[in-house]
VEXFI-536463 format. One record per residue (C-alpha): residue number from 1; residue in three letters; chain; z, y, x negated. Coordinates in steps of 0.25 Angstrom, whole numbers, plus 5000, padded with zeros to 4 digits. Each point is the difference from the previous one (the first is absolute). Last residue first. Layout:
residues N
  nr rest kette    Z    Y    X
 NUM  ALA     A    Z    Y    X
...
end
This chain:
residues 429
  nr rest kette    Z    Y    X
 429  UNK     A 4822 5111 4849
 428  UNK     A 4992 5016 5002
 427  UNK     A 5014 5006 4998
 426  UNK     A 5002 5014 5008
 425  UNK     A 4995 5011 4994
 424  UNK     A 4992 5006 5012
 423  UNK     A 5010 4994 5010
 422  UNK     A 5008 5014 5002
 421  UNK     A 4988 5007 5001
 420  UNK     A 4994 4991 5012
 419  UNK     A 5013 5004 5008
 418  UNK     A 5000 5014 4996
 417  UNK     A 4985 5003 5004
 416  UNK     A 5006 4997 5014
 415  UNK     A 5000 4987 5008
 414  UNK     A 4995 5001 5015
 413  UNK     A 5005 4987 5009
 412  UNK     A 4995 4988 5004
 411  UNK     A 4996 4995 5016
 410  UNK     A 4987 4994 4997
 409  UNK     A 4991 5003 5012
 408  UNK     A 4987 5002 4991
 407  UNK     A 5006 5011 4990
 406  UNK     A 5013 5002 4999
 405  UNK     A 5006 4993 4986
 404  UNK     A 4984 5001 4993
 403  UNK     A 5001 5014 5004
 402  UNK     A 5014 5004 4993
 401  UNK     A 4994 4991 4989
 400  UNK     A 4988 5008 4999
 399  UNK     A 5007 5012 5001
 398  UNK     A 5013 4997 4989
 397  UNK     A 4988 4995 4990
 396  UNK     A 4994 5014 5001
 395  UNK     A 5013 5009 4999
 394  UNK     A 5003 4991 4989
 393  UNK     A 4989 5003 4994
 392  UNK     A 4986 4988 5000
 391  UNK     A 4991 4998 4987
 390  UNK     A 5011 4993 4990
 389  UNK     A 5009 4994 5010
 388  UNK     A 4988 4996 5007
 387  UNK     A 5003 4983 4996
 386  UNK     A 4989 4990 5004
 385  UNK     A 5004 4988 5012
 384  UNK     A 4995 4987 4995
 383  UNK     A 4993 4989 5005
 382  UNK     A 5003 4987 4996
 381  UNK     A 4993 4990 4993
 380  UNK     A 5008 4987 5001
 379  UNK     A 5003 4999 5015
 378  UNK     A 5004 4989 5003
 377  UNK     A 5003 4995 4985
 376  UNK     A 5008 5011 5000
 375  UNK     A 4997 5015 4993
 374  UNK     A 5012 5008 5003
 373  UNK     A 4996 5011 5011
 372  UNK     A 4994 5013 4991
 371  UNK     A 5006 5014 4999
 370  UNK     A 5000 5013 5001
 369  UNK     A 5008 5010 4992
 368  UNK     A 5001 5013 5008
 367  UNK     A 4994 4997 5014
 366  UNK     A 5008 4986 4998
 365  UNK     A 5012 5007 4996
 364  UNK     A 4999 5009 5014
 363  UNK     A 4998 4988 5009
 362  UNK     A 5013 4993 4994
 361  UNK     A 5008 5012 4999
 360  UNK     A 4998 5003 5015
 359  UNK     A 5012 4997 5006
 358  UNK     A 5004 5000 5014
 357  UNK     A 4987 4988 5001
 356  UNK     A 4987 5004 5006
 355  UNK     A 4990 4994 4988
 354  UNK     A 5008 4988 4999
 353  UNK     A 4999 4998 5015
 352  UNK     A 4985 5000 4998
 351  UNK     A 4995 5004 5014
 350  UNK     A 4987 5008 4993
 349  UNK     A 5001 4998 4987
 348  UNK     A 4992 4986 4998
 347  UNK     A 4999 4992 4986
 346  UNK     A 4989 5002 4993
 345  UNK     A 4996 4987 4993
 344  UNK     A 5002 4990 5011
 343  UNK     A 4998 5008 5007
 342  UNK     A 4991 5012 5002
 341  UNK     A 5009 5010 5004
 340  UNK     A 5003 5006 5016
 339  UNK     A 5005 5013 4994
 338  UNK     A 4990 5007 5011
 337  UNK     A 4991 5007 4990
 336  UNK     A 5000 4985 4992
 335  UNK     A 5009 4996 4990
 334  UNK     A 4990 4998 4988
 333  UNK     A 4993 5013 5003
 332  UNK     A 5008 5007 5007
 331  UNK     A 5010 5004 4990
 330  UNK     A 4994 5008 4990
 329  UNK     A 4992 5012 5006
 328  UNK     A 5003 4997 5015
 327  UNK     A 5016 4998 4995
 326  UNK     A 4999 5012 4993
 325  UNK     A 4995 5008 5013
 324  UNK     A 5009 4993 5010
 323  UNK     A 5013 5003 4991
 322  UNK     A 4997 5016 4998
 321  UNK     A 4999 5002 5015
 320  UNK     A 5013 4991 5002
 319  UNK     A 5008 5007 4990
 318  UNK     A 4996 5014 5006
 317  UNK     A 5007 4993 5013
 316  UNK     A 5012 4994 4993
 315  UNK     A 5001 5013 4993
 314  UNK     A 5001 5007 5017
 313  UNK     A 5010 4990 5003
 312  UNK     A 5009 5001 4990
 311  UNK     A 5002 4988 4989
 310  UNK     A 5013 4993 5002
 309  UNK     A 4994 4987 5005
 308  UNK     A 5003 4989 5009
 307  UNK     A 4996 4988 5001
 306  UNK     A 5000 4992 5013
 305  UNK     A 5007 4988 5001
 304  UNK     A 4992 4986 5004
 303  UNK     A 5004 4994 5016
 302  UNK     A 5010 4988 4997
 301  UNK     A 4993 4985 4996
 300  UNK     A 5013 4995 4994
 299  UNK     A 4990 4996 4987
 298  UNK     A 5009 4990 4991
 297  UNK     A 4993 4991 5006
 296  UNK     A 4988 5002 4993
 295  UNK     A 5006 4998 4986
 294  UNK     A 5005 4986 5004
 293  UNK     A 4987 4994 5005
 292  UNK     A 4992 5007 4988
 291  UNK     A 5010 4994 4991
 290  UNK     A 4996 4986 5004
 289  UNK     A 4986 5005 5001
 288  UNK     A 5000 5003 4985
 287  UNK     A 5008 4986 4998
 286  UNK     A 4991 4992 5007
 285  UNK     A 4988 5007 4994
 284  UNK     A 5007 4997 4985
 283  UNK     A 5004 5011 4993
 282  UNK     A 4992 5006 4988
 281  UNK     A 4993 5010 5008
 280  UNK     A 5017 5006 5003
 279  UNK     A 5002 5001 4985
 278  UNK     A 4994 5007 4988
 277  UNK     A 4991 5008 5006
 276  UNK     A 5007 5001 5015
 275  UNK     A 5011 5006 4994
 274  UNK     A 4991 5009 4992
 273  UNK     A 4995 5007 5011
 272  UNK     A 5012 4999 5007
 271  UNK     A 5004 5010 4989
 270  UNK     A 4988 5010 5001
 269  UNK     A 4991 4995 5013
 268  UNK     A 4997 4991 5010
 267  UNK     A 4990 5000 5010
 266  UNK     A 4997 5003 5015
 265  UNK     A 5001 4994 5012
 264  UNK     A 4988 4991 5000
 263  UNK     A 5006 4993 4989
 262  UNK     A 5000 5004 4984
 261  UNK     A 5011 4996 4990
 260  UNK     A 4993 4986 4998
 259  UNK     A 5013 4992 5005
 258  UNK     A 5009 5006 5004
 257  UNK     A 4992 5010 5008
 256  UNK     A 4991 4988 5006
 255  UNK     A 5013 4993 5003
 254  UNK     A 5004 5013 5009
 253  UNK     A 4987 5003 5007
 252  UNK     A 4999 4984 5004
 251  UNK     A 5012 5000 5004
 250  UNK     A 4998 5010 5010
 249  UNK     A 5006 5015 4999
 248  UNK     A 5008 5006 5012
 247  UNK     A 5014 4995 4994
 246  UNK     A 4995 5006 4986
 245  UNK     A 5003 5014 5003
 244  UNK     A 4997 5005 4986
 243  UNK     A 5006 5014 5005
 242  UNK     A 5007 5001 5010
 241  UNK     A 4996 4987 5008
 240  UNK     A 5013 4991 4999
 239  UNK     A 5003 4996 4988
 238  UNK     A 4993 4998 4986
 237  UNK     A 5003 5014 4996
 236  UNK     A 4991 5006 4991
 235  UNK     A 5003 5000 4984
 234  UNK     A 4997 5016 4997
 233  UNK     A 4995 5003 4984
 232  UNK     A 5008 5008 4992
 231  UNK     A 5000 4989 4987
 230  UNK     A 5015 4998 4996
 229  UNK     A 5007 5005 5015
 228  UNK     A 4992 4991 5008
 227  UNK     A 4999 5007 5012
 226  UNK     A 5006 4994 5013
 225  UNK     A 4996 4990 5012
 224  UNK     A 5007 4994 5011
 223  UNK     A 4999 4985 4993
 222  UNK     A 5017 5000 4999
 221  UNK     A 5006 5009 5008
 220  UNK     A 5012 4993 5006
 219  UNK     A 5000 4993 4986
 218  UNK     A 5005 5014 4994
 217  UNK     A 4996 5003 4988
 216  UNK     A 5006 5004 4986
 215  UNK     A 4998 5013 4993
 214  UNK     A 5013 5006 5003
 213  UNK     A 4992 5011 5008
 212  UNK     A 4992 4989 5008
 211  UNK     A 4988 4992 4995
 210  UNK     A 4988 4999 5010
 209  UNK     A 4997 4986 5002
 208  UNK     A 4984 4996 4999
 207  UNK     A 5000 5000 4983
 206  UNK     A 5013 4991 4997
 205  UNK     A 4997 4994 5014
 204  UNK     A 4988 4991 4996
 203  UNK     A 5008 4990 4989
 202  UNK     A 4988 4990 5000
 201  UNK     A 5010 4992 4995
 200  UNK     A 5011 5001 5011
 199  UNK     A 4998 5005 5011
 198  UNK     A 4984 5001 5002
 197  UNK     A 4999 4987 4996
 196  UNK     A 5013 4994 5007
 195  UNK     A 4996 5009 5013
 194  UNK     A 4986 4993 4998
 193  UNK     A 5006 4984 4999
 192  UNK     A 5008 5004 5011
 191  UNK     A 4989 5005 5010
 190  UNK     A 4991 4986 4996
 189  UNK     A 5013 4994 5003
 188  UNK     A 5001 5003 5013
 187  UNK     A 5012 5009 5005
 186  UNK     A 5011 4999 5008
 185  UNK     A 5009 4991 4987
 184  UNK     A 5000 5012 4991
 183  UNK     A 4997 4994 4987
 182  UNK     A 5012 5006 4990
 181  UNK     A 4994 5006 4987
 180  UNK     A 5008 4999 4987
 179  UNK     A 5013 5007 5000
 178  UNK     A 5006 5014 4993
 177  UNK     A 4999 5013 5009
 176  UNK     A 5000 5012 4990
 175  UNK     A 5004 5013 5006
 174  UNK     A 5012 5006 5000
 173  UNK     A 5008 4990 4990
 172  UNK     A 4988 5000 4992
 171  UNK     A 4998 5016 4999
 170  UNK     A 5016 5002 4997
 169  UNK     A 4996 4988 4988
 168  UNK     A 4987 5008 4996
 167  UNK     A 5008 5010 4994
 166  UNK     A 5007 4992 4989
 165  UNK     A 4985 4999 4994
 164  UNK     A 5001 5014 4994
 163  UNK     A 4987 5004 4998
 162  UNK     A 4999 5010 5009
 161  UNK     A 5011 5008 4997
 160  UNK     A 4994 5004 4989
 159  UNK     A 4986 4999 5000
 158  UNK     A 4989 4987 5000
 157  UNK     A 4993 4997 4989
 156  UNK     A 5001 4984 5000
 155  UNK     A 5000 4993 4988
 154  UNK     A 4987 4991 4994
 153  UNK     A 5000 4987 5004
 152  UNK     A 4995 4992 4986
 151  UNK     A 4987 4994 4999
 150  UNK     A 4999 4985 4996
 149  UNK     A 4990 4995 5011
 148  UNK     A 5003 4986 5006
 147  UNK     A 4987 4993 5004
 146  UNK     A 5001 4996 5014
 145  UNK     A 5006 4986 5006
 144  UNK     A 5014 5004 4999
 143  UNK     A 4998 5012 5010
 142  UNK     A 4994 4991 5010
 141  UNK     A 5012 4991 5000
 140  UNK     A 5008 5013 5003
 139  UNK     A 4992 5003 5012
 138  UNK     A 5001 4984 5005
 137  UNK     A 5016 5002 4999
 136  UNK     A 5000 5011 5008
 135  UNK     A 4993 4994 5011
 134  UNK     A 5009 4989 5000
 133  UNK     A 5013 5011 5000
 132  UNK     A 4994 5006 5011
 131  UNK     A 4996 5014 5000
 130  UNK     A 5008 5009 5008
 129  UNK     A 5006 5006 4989
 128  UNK     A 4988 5006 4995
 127  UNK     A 5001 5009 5011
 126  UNK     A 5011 5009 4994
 125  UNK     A 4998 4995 4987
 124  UNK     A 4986 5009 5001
 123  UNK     A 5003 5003 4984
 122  UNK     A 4998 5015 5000
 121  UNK     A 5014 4997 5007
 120  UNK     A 5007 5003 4986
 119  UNK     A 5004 4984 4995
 118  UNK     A 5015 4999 4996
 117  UNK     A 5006 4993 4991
 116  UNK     A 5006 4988 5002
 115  UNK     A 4996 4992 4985
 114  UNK     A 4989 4992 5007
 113  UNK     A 4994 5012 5005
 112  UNK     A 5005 5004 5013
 111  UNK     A 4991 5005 5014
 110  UNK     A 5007 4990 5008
 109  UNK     A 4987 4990 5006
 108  UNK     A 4989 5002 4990
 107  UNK     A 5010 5002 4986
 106  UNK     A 5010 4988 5006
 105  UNK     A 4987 4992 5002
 104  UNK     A 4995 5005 4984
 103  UNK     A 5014 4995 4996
 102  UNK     A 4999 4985 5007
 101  UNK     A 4987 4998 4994
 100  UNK     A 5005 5003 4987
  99  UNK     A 4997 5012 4992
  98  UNK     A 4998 4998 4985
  97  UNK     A 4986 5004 5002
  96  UNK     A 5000 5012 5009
  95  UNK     A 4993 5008 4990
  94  UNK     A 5004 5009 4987
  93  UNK     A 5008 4988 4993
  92  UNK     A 4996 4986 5007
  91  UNK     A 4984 5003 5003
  90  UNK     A 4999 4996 5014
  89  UNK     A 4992 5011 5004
  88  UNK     A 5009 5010 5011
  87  UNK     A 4999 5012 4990
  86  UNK     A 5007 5011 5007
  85  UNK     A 4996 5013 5007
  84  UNK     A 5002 5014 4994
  83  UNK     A 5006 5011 5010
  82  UNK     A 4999 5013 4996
  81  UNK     A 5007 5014 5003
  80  UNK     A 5007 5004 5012
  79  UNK     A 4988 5006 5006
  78  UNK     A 4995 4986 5001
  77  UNK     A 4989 4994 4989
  76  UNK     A 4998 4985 5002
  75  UNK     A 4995 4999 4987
  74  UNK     A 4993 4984 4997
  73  UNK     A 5008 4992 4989
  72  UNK     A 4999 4988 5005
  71  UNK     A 4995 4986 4995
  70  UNK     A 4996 4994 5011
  69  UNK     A 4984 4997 4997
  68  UNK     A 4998 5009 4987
  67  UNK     A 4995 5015 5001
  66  UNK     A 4987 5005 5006
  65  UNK     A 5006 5007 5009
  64  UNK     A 5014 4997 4999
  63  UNK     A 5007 4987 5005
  62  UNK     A 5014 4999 5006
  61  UNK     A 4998 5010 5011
  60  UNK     A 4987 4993 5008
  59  UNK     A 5002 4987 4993
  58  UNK     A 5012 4998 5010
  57  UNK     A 4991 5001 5012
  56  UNK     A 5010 4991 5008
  55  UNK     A 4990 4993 5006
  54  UNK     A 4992 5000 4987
  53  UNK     A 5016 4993 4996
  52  UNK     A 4999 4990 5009
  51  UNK     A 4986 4995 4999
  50  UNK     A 5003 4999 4983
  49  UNK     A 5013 4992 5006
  48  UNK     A 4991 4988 5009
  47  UNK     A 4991 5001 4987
  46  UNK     A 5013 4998 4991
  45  UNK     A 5006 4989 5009
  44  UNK     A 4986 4992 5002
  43  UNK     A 5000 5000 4983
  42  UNK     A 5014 4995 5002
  41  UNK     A 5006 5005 4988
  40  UNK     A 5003 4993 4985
  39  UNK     A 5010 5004 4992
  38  UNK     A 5001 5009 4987
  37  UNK     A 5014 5003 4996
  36  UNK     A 5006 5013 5007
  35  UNK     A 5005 5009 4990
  34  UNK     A 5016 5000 4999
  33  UNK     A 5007 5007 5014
  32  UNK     A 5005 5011 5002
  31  UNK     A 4988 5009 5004
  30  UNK     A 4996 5016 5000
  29  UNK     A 4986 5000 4998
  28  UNK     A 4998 5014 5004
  27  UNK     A 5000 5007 5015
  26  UNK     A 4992 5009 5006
  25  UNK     A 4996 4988 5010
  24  UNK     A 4988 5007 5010
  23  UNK     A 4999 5004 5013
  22  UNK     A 5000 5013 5001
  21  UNK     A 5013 5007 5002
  20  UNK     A 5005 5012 4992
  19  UNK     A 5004 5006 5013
  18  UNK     A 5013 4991 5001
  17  UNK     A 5005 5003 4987
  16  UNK     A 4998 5016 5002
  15  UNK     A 5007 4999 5014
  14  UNK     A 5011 4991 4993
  13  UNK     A 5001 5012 4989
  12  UNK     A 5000 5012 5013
  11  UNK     A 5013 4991 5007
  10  UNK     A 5008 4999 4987
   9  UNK     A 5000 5015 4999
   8  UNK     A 5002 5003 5013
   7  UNK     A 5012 4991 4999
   6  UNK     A 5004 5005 4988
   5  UNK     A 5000 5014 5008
   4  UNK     A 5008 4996 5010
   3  UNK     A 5010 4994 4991
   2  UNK     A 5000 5012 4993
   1  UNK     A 4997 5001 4984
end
């Protein structure tokens, strides 16, 4: 083999390694240490660390539905094969058990396993890191207070060369930034204690930061948006006004999104969705606006980009036609025949930046699958959005989501039968 094609080689498995992430541990209980002896924890510790880690959403990846709390397991299906995450119970021979509290910091902050091997980036070890070493500590003394589960990891089924953990050193030295979160002295501390959540545990930029052809990302754009390779759905940019455009969004808007995944900007659906579900309601008010603080000036406030669209002229024309009547028939009557909604359970369309944004994957797989916002404590009975995959053609769902993208002043562009064909079968999870 070449050099040059060794390196092209090399360069397509750290791609595969990097596009597997979705924040989980696939590891197993890999430890050096005897079994750690029973001792007594802080109960203040283990509260403070059961906070940490719903900030973190670690129950999101490490718990199936309807499996045991945190003892792994869950698919995270890539087209490299499948991932498998790992049993964080304290239980000493298939958990984290024999794990000290050192090992488990070195696991959060380096992305090792107490032997030195190496984690793949499905672990989020690139924000993780930024956890402090006291925060760190409280998550592990969570995990020692719930009941161990003896289930044993189950291997990995990813292909060759994928699975070969050697890789992920090139993808390291490129892109892994080690070093806990450094306060940046210009700002308050209610915009530190956000950037550290938002950073670090809350681990936002694995989903809003497109990944390059290596299959790392680039920190110069971190937050402008990219599609989440596993699940085909669009994570808007969180800068400037392109798309999510949060600069021009109150506080209010922004903690009321976080925090019931409904605000008079709209709502949240498919993987925030669950985000929300199983983490941001639980944060605390100071914390939700904390993040809220820190997230809104990320906005740069410059003029929103129109799409743009490959679909003829005269096709977008017959598109908008054929759009107007279906959305009159099914559309109109929770969104209103203006696409101002009814909120809080209809959220608008009509000047909805997620509606107009270059890509359109988000607004077709909600015309296919619908949805529901998560159901919070603030907003405990959603309303959901139901699926026409089953009664609409491609041809009719690219119409109404061409007219949905153009109508009433929003600046979106046409999408073709092909677009909504091509996100017919994606994963409904």
């Amino acid at each position: 083999m070449t050099s040059r094609r060794l390196m092209r080689f090399i360069a397509s498995g750290l791609s595969a390694i990097a596009l597997v992430a979705g924040g989980s541990v696939e590891a197993n209980a890999q430890g050096t240490t005897p079994a750690n002896p029973p001792a007594k924890i802080d109960p203040a510790l283990a509260a403070k660390g059961e906070y940490l880690a719903r900030a973190g959403d670690c129950i999101a990846c490490h718990t199936q539905p309807e499996g045991k709390l945190f003892a792994g397991g869950r698919p995270m299906l890539t087209p490299f094969g499948t991932l498998y995450t790992s049993n964080i119970t304290p239980d000493p021979e298939t958990g984290i058990g024999r794990w000290t509290v050192d090992q488990f910091y070195s696991a959060m902050h380096t992305g090792r396993f107490p032997d030195g091997g190496l984690m793949y980036p499905a672990m989020p070890f690139g924000s993780y890191t930024k956890v402090t070493r006291a925060d760190s500590d409280a998550i592990y003394a969570y995990l020692r207070t719930i009941p161990a589960v003896k289930q044993a990891n189950r291997q990995n089924e990813l292909r060759f060369p994928y699975n070969n953990r050697s890789l992920i050193i090139g993808w390291r030295t490129l892109y892994f930034n080690e070093g806990e979160f450094k306060p940046d002295p210009k700002q308050s501390d209610e915009w530190n204690r956000g950037a550290y959540l938002v950073e670090g545990l809350g681990h936002c930029a694995m989903c809003h930061t497109a990944i390059n052809a290596l299959g790392g990302s680039s920190e110069s754009q971190a937050f402008q948006g990219g599609l989440i390779p596993m699940q085909n759905w669009y994570a808007p940019s969180l800068t400037s006004n392109k798309e999510a455009g949060l600069g021009d969004w109150s506080l209010k808007d922004i903690t009321d999104l976080l925090k019931t995944g409904v605000s008079a900007r709209g709502a949240v659906y498919g993987p925030m969705a669950e985000v929300v579900y199983n983490s941001l309601q639980y944060l605390s008010d100071a914390d939700t606006r904390a993040m809220a603080v820190y997230l809104k000036s990320l906005g740069q406030g410059s003029p929103p980009e129109a799409a743009t669209s490959t679909v003829p002229r005269p096709e977008s024309s017959l598109l908008l036609t054929l759009g107007k009547t279906i959305y009159d028939n099914q559309c109109a009557s929770c969104h209103g025949a203006t696409g101002l909604g009814k909120l809080p359970h209809y959220p608008p369309l009509a000047g909805n930046q997620s509606i107009q944004m270059p890509s359109s994957v988000n607004a077709i797989r909600m015309v296919l699958n619908g949805g529901y916002p998560p159901g919070t404590s603030g907003n405990p009975r959603p309303y959901g959005m139901p699926p026409f995959a089953q009664s609409l053609s491609d041809d009719e769902v690219a119409a109404v989501v061409t007219y949905i993208r153009t109508a009433w002043g929003n600046r979106g562009a046409a999408v073709s039968a092909r677009d909504a064909n091509a996100l017919r079968s994606a994963p409904l999870d």
